[in-house]
C-alpha positions in Angstrom: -56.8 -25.7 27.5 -57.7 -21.7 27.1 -56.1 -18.9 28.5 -58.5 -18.5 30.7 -58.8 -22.0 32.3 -56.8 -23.2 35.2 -53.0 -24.0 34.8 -51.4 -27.0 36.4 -49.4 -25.9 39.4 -46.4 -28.6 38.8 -45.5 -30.0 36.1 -45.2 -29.5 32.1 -47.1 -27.2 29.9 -46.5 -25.8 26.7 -48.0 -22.0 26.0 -48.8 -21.9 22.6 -49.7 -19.3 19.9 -48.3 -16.1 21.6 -46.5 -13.3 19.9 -42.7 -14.8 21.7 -40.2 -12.6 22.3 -37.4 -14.9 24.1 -34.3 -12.7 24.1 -32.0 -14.5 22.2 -33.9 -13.6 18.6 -33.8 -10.4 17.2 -37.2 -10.4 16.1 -40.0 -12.1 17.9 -41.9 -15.0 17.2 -45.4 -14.5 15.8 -46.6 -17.4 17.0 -44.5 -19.5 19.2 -44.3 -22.5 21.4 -42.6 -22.5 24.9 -42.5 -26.7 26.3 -41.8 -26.4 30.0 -40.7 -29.2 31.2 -41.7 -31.0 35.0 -38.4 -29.5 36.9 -39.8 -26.0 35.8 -37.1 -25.5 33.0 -37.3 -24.6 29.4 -37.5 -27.8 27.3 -38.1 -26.2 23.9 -39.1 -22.7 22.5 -39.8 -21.8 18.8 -42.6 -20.9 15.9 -45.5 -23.5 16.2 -44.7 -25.1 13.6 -41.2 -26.2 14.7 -42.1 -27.5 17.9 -43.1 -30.9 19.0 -45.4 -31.0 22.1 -45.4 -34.5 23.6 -49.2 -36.1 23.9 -50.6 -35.6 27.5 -49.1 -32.2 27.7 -51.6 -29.8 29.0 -51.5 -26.4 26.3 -52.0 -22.8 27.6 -53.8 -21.0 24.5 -52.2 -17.8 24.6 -53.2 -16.1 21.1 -53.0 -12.9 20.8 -50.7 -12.0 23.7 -47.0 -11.7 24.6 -44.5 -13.8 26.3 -41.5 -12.5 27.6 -38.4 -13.2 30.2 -39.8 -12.4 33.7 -38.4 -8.9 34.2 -35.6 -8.1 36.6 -35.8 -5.4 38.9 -32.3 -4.9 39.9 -32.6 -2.2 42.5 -35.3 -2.5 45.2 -35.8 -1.6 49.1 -38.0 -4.0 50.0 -37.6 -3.5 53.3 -36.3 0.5 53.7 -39.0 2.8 55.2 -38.9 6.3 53.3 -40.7 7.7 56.9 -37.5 7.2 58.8 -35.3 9.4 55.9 -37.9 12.4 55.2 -36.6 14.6 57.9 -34.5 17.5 57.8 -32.3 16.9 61.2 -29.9 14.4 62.2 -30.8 14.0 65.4 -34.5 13.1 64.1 -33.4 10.8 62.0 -31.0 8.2 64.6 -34.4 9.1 66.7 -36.3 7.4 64.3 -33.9 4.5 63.6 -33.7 3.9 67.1 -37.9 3.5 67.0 -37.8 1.1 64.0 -39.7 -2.0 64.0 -38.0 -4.6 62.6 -40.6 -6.8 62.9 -43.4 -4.8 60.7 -40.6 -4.0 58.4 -40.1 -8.1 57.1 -43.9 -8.3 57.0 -43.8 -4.8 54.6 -40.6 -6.2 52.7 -42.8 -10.0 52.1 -46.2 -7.9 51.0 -43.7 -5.5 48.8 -42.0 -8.9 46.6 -45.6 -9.9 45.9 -46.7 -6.8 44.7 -43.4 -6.5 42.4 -44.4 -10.1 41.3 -47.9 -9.8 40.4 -46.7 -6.8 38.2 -44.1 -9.5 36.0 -40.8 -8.9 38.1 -39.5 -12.6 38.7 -36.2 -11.2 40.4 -35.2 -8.4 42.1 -31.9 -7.4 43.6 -32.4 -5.5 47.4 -30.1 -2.8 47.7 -29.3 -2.4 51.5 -31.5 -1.8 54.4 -31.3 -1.9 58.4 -30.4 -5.2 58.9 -30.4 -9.1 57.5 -34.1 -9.7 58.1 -34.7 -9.5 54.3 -32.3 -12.8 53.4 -34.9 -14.9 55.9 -37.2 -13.9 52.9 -34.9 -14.8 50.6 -34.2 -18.4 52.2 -38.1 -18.5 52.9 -39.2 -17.8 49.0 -35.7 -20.4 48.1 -37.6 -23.1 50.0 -41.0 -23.1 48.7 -42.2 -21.6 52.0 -43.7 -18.6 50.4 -44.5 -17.4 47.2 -42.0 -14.3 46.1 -39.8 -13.5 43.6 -36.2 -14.2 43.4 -33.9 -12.0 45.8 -30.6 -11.1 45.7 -29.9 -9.1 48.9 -27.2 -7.5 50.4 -27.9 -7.1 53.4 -26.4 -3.4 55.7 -24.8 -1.2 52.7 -21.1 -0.6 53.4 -21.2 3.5 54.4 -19.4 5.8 56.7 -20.6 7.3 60.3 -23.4 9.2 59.3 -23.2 8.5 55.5 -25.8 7.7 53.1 -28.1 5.0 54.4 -26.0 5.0 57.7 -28.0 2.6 60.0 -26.0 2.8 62.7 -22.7 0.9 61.6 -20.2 3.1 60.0 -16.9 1.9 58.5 -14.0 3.8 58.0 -10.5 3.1 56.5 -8.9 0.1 54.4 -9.0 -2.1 57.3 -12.2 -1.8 58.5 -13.5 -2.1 55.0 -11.7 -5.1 54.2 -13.1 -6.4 57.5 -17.0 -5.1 57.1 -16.6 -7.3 53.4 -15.7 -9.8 55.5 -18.3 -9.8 57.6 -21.1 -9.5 54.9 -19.9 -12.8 53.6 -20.2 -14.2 56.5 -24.0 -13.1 57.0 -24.3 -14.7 53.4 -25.1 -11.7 51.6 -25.7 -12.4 47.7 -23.6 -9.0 46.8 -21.9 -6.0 48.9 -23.9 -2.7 48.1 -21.0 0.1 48.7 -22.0 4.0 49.4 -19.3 5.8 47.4 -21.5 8.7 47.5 -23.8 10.5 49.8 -27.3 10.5 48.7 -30.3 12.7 48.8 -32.4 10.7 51.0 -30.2 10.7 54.5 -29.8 13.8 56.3 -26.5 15.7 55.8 -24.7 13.8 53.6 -22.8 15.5 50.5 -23.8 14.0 47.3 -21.2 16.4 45.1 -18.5 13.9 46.9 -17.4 11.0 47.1 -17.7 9.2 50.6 -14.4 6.8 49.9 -10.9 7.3 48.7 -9.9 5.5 45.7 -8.1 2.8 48.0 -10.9 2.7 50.1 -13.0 1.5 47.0 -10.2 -0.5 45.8 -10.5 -2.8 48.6 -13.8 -3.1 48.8 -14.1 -5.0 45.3 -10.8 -6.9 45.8 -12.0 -8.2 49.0 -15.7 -9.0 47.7 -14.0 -10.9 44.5 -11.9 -12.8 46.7 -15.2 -14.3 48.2 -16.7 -14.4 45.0 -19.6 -11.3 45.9 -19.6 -8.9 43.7 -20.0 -5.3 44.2 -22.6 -2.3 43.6 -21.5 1.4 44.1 -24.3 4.0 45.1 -22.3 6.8 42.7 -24.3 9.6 41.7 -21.4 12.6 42.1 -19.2 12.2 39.3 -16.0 11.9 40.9 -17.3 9.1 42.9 -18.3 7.0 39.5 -14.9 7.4 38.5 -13.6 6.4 41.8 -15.9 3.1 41.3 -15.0 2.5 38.3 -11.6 2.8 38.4 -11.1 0.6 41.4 -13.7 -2.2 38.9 -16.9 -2.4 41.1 -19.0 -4.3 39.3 -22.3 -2.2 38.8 -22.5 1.5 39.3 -26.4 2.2 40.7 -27.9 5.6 39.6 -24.3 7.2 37.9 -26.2 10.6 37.9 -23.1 12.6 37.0 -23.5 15.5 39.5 -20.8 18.2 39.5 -19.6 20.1 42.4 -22.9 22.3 42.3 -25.3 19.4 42.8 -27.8 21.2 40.2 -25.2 20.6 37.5 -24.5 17.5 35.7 -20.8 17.1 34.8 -19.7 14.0 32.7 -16.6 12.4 32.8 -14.9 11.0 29.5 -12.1 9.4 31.8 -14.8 7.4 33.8 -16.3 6.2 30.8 -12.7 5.0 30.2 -11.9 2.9 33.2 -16.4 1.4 33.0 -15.3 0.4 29.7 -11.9 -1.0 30.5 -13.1 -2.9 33.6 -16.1 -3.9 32.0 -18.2 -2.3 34.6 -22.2 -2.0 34.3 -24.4 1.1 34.7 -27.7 0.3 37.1 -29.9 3.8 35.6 -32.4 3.1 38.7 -34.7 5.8 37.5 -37.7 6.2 40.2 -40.6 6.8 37.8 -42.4 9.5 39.6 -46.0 10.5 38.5 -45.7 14.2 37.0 -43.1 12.4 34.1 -46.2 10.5 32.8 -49.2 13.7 32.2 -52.4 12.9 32.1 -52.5 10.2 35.1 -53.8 12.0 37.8 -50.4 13.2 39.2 -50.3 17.2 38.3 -47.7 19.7 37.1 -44.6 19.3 37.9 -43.2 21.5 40.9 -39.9 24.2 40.0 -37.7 21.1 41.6 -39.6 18.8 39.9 -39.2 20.8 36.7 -35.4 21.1 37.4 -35.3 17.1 37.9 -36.4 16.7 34.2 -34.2 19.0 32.9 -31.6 16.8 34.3 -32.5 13.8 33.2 -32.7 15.5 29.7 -29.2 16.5 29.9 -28.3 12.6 30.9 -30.5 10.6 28.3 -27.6 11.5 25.5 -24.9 10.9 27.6 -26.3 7.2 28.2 -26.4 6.5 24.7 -23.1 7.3 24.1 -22.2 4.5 27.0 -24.0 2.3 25.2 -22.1 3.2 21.9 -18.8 2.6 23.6 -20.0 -0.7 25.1 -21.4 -0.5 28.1 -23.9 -2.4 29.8 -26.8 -0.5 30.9 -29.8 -1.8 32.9 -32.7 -0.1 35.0 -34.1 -0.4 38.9 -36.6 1.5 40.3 -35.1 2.3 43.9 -38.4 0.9 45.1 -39.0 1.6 48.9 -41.7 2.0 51.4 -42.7 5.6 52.0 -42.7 8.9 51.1 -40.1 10.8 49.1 -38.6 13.1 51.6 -40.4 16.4 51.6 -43.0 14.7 49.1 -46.4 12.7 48.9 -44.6 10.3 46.6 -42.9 6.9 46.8 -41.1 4.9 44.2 -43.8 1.9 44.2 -42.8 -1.9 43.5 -44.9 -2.2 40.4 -43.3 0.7 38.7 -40.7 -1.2 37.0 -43.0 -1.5 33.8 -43.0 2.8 34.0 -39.1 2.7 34.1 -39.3 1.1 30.9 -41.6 3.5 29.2 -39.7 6.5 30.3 -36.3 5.1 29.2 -38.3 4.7 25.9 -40.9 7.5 25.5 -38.2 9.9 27.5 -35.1 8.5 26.6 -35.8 7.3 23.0 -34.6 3.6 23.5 -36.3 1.0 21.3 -38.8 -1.2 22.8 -36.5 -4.1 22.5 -33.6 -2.4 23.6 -35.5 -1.3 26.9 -36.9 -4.8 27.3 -33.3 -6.6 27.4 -32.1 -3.8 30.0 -34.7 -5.7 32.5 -34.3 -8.9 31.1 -31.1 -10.6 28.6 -28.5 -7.6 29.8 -29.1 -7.2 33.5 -29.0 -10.8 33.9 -25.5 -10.8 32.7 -24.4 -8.0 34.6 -25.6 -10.0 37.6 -24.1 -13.4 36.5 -27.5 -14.8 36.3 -27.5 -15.4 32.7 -26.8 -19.1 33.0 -30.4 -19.1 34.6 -32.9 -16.2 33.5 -33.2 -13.3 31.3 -33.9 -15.4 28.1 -36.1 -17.8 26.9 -34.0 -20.6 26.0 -34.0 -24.4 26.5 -32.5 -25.4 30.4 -33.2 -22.3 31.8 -35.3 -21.4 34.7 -38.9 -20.9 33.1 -39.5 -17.3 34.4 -42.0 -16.1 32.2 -44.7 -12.9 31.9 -47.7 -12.8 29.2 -49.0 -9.9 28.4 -52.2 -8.9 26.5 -50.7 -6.7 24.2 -47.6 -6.0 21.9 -45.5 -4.0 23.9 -43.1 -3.4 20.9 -46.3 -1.3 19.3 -46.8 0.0 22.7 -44.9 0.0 25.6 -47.7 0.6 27.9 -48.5 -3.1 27.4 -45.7 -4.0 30.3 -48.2 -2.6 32.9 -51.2 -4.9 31.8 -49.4 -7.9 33.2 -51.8 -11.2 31.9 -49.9 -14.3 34.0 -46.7 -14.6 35.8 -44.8 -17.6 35.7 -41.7 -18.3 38.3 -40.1 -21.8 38.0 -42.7 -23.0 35.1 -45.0 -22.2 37.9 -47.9 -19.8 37.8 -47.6 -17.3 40.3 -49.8 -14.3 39.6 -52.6 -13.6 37.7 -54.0 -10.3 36.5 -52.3 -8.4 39.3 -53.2 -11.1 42.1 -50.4 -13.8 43.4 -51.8 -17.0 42.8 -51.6 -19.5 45.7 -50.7 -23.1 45.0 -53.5 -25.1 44.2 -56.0 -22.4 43.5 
């Protein structure tokens, strides 16, 4: 059976002869075996050589490409609509929240989880939006009635009246934390997404401060644990990352450091501290946006633009040294539907596969190193580990091939081949694959 030829839709199949990087070696494979197995698990993985495939079982030539862990966005919108958030005014902005469709918006999250599919991303964890619409997609893609990748979704993020991402239900003090944690659980939320900052996307808010007081957090995560949900901070000022940390959420998204002058980046060794001690894990959602990748059609870089990069230049050191002390650190996108707020630009759900190349090209990560940060390491940091993120006998078959080497060049990411979810082809060249086709 060639590459090229038509892949059961249930059952086993061994891929044979790609270059295998599983996530558990340290080198790959240079030509490996994967067995899948008729429940969609990992039966056996290994050099050619090593592995038996049983008679009958159909073989997927794959020479010449690469086979990796389905990749793991782990900060998405699917759902959130950009339009509503690129406007100056309050007022505009509850206007257009009030005018929302909630409707076209679950058709636009469905379309944007096949798209980040099709590009290799087997899971991805939705990061707040208006409402609860996007766990019917989750249950919908659980049951077989649609063809998706794997959702974690939290549902409304946990903000204040008129905070970051404020959709019309603000909470305030311990109690009505405690009690909106409460709630979420209740509306079977995978995870509780908490604003501890403002951000730069909703009118108004601050994002030099933190939204929360320490206690405030506090309860938050001891509440969540208690009902076994974890918790992800929005933190991008720095005293709110050391408020999250301190009070052991258990993933900071963006930790962009910003000072008291939100054009300055101010680090904090003490936060470090307490992410280390609490064995906390830093979500770098990086939004590739087109002038960080010259040459591609998306021109110069603007004087903010050009003021963004110098940022992230200042940052890229200061996440290696988190990584030196220990810390977990995985990327998102911040994937959402619509333009950038006072921009042409949207962070699109394909892009994960750019994320990658900046936090190597940029960043100076090795290949491998960025690979496990959307595959092996973010798995763990999301207690998914037992399931995904490696290639290893048992686990969930959630697999990408790829024509190229993408530890020679980590362009290769983007040139997705097949997409396997479940030991089940799902996407092919960029298109979902239906079952049966």
């Amino acid at each position: 059976m060639s590459s090229k030829a038509a892949c059961p839709d249930k059952g086993p199949l061994a891929i044979v002869g790609s270059q295998l990087i599983d996530g558990v070696r340290s080198t790959p494979v240079p030509s490996g075996v994967v067995l899948i197995g008729s429940e969609g698990r990992v039966v056996a993985t290994g050099p050619f050589d090593e592995v038996t495939i049983p008679e009958g079982v159909p073989r997927l030539d794959a020479s010449g490409m690469t086979l990796l862990p389905g990749l793991i966005d782990a900060h998405v919108h699917l759902a959130y609509d950009k339009t509503i958030y690129s406007v100056c005014s309050t007022e505009d902005y509850q206007a257009r929240l009030r005018a929302r469709n909630a409707e076209r918006e679950l058709v636009q999250a469905a379309h944007h989880a096949q798209l980040a599919l099709a590009a290799g991303v087997t899971t991805v964890r939705d990061c707040g939006a208006n409402d609860f619409s996007i766990l019917a997609l989750r249950d919908a893609i659980n049951a077989g009635e649609f063809i998706g990748p794997r959702i974690l979704a939290s549902g409304r993020p946990i903000t204040t009246t008129a905070g970051h991402g404020y959709s019309g239900w603000g909470v305030e003090g311990v109690d009505e934390v405690r009690k909106a944690v409460r709630f979420l659980a209740g509306q079977r939320v995978d995870f509780i997404k908490f604003m501890a900052s403002g951000g730069t996307t909703t009118p108004r808010t601050n994002i030099t401060r933190s939204q929360y007081r320490l206690e405030e957090v506090q309860v938050a995560v001891q509440e969540a644990h208690r009902l076994g949900l974890q918790v992800a901070a929005h933190a991008i000022s720095t005293d709110s990352i050391r408020f999250a940390a301190e009070a052991g959420v258990d993933t900071i998204e963006h930790g962009s450091w910003i000072g008291s002058d939100p054009r300055t980046t101010v680090t904090d060794e003490t936060a470090v501290d307490w992410i280390v001690k609490n064995g906390v894990h830093v979500d770098h959602a990086i939004i590739p946006r087109p002038y960080q990748f010259p040459g591609e059609g998306g021109g110069p870089p603007s004087a903010e633009e050009e003021w963004w990069l110098s940022m992230l230049k200042v940052r890229w050191p200061f996440l290696h040294h988190m990584r030196e002390r220990g810390v977990s650190v995985f990327l998102g996108t911040d994937a959402c539907f619509g333009p950038w707020p006072g921009t042409a630009f949207w962070p699109r759900f394909q892009d994960l596969a750019r994320a990658i190349e900046i936090i190597v090209q940029q960043a100076g990560f090795a290949p491998m190193q960025a690979i496990s940060m959307v595959t092996s390491e973010v798995a763990r940091a999301l207690r998914l580990d037992r399931e995904i993120g490696t290639i290893e006998p048992g686990k969930r078959a959630d697999l990408i091939l790829v024509a190229q080497d993408p530890l020679k060049e980590i362009r290769a990411l983007r040139e997705v081949e097949m997409v396997f979810r479940d030991g089940r082809l799902v996407a092919r060249k960029g298109q979902v694959v239906l079952a049966g086709s």
